[in-house]
N, C-alpha and C positions, 0 to 999 in steps of 0.2 A: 470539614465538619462532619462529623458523627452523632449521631441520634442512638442516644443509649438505652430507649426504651426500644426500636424497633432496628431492623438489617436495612440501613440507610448509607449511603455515605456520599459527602455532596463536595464536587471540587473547588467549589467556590466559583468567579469570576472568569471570564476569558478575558486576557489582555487585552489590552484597546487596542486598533489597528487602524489605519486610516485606507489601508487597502482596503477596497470591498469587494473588488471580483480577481478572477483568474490574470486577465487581460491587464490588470492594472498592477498586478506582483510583478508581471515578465515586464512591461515596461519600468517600473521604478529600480527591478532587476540590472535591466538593458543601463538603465543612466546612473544607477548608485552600488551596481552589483560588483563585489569583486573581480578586479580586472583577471584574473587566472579563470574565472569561468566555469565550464564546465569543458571535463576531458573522459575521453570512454577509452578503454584497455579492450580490443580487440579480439576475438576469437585464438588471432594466431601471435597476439602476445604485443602487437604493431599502438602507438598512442593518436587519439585523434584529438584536438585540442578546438576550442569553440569559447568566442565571448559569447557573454549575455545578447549584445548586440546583433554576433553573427547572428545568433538564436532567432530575436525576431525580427530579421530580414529573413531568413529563412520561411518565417514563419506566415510572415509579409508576402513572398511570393505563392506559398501555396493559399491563401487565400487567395489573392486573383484567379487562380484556375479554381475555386470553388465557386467563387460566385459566378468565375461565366459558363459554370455548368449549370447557373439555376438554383442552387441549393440558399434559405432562407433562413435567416436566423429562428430558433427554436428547434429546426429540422437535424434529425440525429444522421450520424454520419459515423459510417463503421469504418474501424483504422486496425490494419494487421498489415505492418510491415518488418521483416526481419533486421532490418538494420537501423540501430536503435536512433543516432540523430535523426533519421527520417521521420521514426516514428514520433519523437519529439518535435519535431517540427510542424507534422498536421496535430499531432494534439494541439500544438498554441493556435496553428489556422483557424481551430473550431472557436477557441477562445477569442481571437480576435473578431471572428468573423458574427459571433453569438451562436454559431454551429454547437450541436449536444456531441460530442466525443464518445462512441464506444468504441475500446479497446478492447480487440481481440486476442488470443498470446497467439504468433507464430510459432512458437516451439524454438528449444534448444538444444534440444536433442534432436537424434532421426526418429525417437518414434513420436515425439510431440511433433514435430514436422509433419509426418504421414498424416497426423489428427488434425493437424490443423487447418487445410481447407474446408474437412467434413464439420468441423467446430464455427467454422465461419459460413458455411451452406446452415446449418440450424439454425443459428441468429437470425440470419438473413429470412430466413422461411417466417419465425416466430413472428416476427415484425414489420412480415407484409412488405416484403423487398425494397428496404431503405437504400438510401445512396453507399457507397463503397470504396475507398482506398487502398491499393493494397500497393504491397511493393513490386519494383519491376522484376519480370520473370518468374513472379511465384505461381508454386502452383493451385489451380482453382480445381472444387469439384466436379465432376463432369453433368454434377446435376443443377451446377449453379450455371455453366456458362450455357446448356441446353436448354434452361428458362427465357421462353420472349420475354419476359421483365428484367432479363441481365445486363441489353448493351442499356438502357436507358438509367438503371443503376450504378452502373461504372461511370465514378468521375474520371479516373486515372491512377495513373500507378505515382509514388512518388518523385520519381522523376523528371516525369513528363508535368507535374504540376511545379516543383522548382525551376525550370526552366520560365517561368514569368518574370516579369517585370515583377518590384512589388508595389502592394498596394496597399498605403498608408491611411485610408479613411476606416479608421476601427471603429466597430459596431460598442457603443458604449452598453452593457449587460447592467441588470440589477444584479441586487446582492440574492435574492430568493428566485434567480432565473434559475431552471435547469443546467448543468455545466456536462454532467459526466453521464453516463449509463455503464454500472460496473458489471460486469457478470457475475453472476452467483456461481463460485466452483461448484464441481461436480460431486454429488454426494449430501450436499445441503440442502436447509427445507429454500427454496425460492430458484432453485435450479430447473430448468435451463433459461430461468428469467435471468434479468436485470437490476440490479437495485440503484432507485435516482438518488444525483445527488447535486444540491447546489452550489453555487460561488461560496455562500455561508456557509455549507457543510464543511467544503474542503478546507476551507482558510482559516474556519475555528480549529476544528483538528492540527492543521499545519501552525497557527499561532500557542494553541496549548500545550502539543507538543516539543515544539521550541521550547516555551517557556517551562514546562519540564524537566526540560534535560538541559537546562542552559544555554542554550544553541543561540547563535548569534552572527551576526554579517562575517565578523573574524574566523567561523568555524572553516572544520576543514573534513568530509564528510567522505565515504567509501560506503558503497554498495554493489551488492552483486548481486539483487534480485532480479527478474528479469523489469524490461522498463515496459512492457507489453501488459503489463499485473498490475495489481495497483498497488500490491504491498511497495515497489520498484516506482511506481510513476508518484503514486497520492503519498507514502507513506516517506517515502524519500526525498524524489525530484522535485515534486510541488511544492515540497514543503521549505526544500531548498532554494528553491526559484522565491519564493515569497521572502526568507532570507535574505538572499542575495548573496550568497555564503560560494567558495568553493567546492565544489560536488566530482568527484571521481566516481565512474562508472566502468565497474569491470566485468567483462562477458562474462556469465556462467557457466558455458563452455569453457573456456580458460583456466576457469577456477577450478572447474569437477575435473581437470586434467591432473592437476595435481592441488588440493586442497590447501597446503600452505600458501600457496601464491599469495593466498588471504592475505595472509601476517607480512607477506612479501610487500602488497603496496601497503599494506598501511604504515607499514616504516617508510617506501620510497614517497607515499605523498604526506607523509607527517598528521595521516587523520588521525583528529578527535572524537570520531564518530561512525561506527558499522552496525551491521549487522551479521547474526549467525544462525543456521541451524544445527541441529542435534548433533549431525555428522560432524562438523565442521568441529566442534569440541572436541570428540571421540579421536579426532585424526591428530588435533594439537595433542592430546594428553599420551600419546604413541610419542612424540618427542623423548620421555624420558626415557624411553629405550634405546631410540631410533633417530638420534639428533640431527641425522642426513647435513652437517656443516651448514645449519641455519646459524642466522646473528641477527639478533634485529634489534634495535632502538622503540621502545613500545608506549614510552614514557610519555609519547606525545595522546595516546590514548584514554579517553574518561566513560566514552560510551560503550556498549558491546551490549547490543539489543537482542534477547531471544524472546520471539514470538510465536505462536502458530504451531509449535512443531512442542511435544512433551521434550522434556529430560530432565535427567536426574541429579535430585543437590547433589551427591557423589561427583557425579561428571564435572558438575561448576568448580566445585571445592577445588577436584585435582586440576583443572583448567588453571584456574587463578595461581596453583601452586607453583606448574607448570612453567607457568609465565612469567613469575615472577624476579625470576632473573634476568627477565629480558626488560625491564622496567615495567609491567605492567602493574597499574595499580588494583590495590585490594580490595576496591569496592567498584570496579567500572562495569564489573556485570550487571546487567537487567533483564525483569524480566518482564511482560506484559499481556495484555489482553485487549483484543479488537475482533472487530468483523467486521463484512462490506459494508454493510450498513451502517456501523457508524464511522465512515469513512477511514477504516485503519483502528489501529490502534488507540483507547482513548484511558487504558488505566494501566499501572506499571510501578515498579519499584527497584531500588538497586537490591541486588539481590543479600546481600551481606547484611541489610537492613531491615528486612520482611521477617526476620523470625523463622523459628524451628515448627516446620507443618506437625500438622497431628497426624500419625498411622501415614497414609502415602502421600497428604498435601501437603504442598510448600504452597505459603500465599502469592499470590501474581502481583501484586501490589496495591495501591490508592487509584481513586478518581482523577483525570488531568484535569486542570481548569474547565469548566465550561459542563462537566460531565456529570452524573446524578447514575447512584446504583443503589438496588434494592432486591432483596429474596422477600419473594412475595412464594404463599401457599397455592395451591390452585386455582383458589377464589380470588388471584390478583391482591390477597391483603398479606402486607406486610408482615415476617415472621419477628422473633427474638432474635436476640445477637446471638450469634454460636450456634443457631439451627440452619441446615440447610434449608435451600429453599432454590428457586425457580428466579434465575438470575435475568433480571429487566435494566433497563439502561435508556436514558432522557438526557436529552441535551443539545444544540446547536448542530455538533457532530452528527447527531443521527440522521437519517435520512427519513423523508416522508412515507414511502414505501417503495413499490414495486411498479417497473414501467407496464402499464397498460394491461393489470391486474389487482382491479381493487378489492376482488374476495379474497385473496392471499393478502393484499395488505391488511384488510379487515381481523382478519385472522392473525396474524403477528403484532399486531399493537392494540394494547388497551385503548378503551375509551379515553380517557384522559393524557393520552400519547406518549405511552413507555414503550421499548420496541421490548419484546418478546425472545430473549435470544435461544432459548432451545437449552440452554445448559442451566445445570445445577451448580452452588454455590453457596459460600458460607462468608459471614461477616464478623469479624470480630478482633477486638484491639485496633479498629478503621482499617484493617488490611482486607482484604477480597484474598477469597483462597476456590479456585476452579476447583467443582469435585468428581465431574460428569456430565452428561446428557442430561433431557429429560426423554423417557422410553418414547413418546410419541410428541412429534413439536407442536406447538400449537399451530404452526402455519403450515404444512401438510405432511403428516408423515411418511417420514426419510431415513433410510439407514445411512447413517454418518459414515462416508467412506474414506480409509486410509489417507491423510493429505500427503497429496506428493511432495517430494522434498523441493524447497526452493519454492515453495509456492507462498500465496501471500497470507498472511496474520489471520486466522479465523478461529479467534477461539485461542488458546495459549496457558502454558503453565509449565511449573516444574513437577517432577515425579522424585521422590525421594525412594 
């Protein structure tokens, strides 16, 4: 729906669901999930294959080494492990266990590597030395394991906590519990916080987005974000797990070795469903020079998600052109807009369908079910359609605020509880068209830094 007198536009309804929390997708997963499961494509190119089932017996055991470490449902629990079933695995413990999940990235590269202990000592610092997970033999800062507060922090590394029995008495969560603590990327206003999020937050997201893009138990789904992010765990995994859907998971390592690899599984597992960034078009559209004896089968493909990251209609147009000898269809591109805080992405459109931008915008698309957008002035009051304005966003998806920072939350959401996203924007024909920042956010002023590639959906568009 659109409101013709003011910059409104309202997704309508979230599908009904009868899932309410995390713990309750991974099991209806485990017993109605497609039996192919979930599989991850390896650094060095090697398949690792997992039922839903394995998942949570996996998941099953490392809750027992949770709770005989003491750790109590509500209590957050930091997770940075490099090898992604693991990390999969204590995520669902926290879920079963009613444990708060934050995810750390380990890095995929070596220099996100080298950062990544020093990125898990600040967290840890920020929040008063929470409990900790990491994976076996990673390395720690020297200024984490030097803290008297470190061995009693340390649950264990993930192997040492697989190696339990499991333990099948799951903490039954509400819908409005705490589930996740996302990190704020570096460069945003709420960094080097957290942004909370609950059972509802995620699971609206992950249902409206399905219902979205058509997504369904039958799908058949590729990603190569990392699963340590959330654009990779919330925006992908979770929302798959809630599915019950086939999910293919390929290292980005793998991927940045040679970029096509992309198109390589999406043929070998017959996904309907990936994602991309800027690069990853740029390197397809080199094909027509450079065909290096590719052949792929594409036909089974409908989605082709770009978020987070600009680029340009040009790029899409020759992508699509590109491609389409290889069967790919003429409107699978999309493109979208999200932030941590509202759990991923929550508005999007096929890009063939959004219309010719004005000067350098192409529109990012519609509200998903559940979501509410609006350009309000800096008085928080609603502008005209076609005027920029100061891009706010309400809905299930959103998050409440900021862990254990309620003058930043105060500051990013109005009274009436619209989250404040920092960016400018324009409404008009019911499309959302990204056009900018605002110079100073209202939740504390941040210079927006470059997002690294690969990283999760914060913000999104195309650039003509």
């Amino acid at each position: 729906m659109t409101d013709p007198e003011i910059s409104l536009l309202d997704g309508g309804p979230v599908p009904p669901s009868r899932i309410a929390t995390l713990g309750d997708a991974l099991l209806r997963a485990a017993g109605l999930g497609s039996p192919e499961g979930l599989c991850f494509v390896l650094p060095d190119g090697s398949e690792l294959r997992q039922t839903y089932l394995h998942l949570l017996m996996q998941a099953s055991r490392m809750l027992t080494g949770l709770r005989a470490a003491g750790l109590r449902p509500g209590e957050p629990v930091v997770l940075q492990a490099a090898y992604p079933p693991d990390q999969l695995a204590a995520y669902w413990a926290c879920q079963l266990g009613g444990f708060v999940a934050l995810p750390v990235a380990a890095g995929g590269t070596a220099a996100e590597r080298q950062a990544a202990p020093q990125l898990l000592y600040r967290l840890w610092l920020r929040y008063d030395a929470p409990r900790v997970v990491t994976g076996p033999g990673q390395p720690l800062a020297p200024g984490l394991v030097g803290d008297p507060r470190w061995p009693a922090a340390r649950v264990g590394d993930t192997r040492e906590l697989l190696a339990n029995p499991a333990d099948h008495d799951w903490h039954q969560a509400a819908p409005d519990d705490l589930a996740v603590l996302l990190p704020v990327p570096p460069g945003h206003p709420g960094a080097p916080g957290c942004v909370r999020l609950s059972h509802r937050n995620v699971l609206s997201r992950s249902a409206a987005g399905a219902a979205a893009d058509g997504l369904g138990r039958a799908s058949r789904t590729l990603n190569w974000l990392p699963l340590d992010e959330p654009g990779g765990l919330l925006m992908c995994h979770t929302r798959d797990v809630f599915l019950g859907c086939h999910q293919v998971h390929a290292s980005p390592e793998w991927v940045r070795a040679d970029p096509l690899r992309w198109l390589d599984a999406v043929d070998r597992y017959r996904a309907d469903t990936t994602w991309a960034p800027d690069c990853a078009f740029h390197f397809v559209n080199a094909l027509a020079e450079r065909p290096g004896g590719r052949s792929w089968d594409l036909s089974s493909l409908r989605n082709v998600m770009n978020a987070g990251t600009a680029v340009r209609s040009s790029v899409l147009r020759r992508f699509l052109d590109v491609l389409a000898p290889f069967g790919l269809a003429a409107d699978a591109v999309q493109v979208g807009w999200g932030r941590p805080e509202t759990s991923a992405v929550v508005a999007g459109g096929r890009f063939t369908d959004l219309g010719p931008g004005e000067h350098r915008f192409v529109p990012v698309g519609r509200p998903q079910p559940g979501t509410l957008l609006r350009c309000v002035d800096e008085n928080d009051r609603p502008v005209a359609p076609g005027r920029v304005g100061r891009l706010q966003v309400s809905g299930p998806a959103v998050s409440a605020g900021y862990h254990r920072d309620p003058e930043l939350t105060r500051a990013a959401f109005t009274p009436d509880g619209w989250f404040r996203t920092g960016d400018l924007a324009r409404i008009r024909d019911g499309v959302l068209a990204v056009t900018g920042r605002v110079a100073a956010t209202p939740a504390r002023a941040a210079t927006p830094a470059r997002a690294p590639r690969l990283r999760v959906p914060v913000g999104g568009g195309v650039l003509v």
